[in-house]
C-alpha positions in Angstrom: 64.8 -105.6 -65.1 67.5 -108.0 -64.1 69.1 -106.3 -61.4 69.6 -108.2 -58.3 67.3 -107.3 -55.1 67.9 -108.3 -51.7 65.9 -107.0 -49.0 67.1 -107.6 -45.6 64.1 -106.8 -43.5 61.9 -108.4 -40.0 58.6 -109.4 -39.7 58.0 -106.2 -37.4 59.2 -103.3 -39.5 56.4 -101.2 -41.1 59.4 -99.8 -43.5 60.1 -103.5 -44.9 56.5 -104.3 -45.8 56.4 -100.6 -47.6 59.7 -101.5 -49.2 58.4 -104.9 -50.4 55.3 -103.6 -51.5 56.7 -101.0 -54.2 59.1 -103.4 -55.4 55.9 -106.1 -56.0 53.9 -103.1 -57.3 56.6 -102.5 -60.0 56.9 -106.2 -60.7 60.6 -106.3 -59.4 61.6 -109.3 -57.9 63.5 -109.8 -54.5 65.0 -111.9 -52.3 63.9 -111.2 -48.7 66.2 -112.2 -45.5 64.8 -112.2 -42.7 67.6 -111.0 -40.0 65.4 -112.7 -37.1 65.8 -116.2 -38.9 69.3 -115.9 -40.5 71.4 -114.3 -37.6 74.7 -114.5 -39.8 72.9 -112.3 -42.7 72.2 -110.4 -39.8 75.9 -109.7 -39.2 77.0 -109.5 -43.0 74.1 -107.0 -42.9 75.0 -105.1 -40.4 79.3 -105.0 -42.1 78.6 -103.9 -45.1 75.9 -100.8 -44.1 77.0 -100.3 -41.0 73.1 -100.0 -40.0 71.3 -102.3 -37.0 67.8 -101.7 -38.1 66.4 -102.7 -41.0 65.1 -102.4 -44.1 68.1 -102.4 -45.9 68.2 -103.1 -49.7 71.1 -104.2 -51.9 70.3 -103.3 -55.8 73.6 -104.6 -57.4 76.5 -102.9 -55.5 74.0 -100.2 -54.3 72.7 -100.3 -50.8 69.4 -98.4 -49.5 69.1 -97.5 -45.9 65.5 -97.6 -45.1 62.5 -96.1 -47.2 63.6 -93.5 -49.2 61.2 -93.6 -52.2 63.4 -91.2 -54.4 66.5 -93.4 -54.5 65.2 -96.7 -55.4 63.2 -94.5 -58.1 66.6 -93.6 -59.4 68.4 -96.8 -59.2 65.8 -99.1 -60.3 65.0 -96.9 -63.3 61.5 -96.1 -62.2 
């Protein structure tokens, strides 16, 4: 799979570390941003999803607003 993964996520957030694990348990590799180290990813973040809390993923041009196991089924071809 060579689809690009970013996970935008805090150290806090139940939903992140469920997000991360399924990606890990389907051997999918991400890039995780921490929005409490990287306050101007926070922003972008928060721009393009229009959401304050995180997790949000970008897959490509998709985005994922939280933990919705269904969509990132579908988009990552699981």
């Amino acid at each position: 799979m060579d689809k690009k993964v970013i996970v935008y996520s805090s150290p806090d957030c139940a939903y992140c570390y469920t997000v991360k694990s399924y990606l890990e348990k389907n051997g999918i590799e991400y890039e995780e941003i921490n929005i409490y180290e990287d306050e101007q990813a926070y922003d972008r973040m928060v721009q393009f999803s229009g959401q304050k809390n995180v997790p949000v993923t970008v897959i490509e041009e998709e985005i994922i607003v939280g933990w919705d196991k269904e969509k990132f089924k579908e988009v990552l071809g699981i």
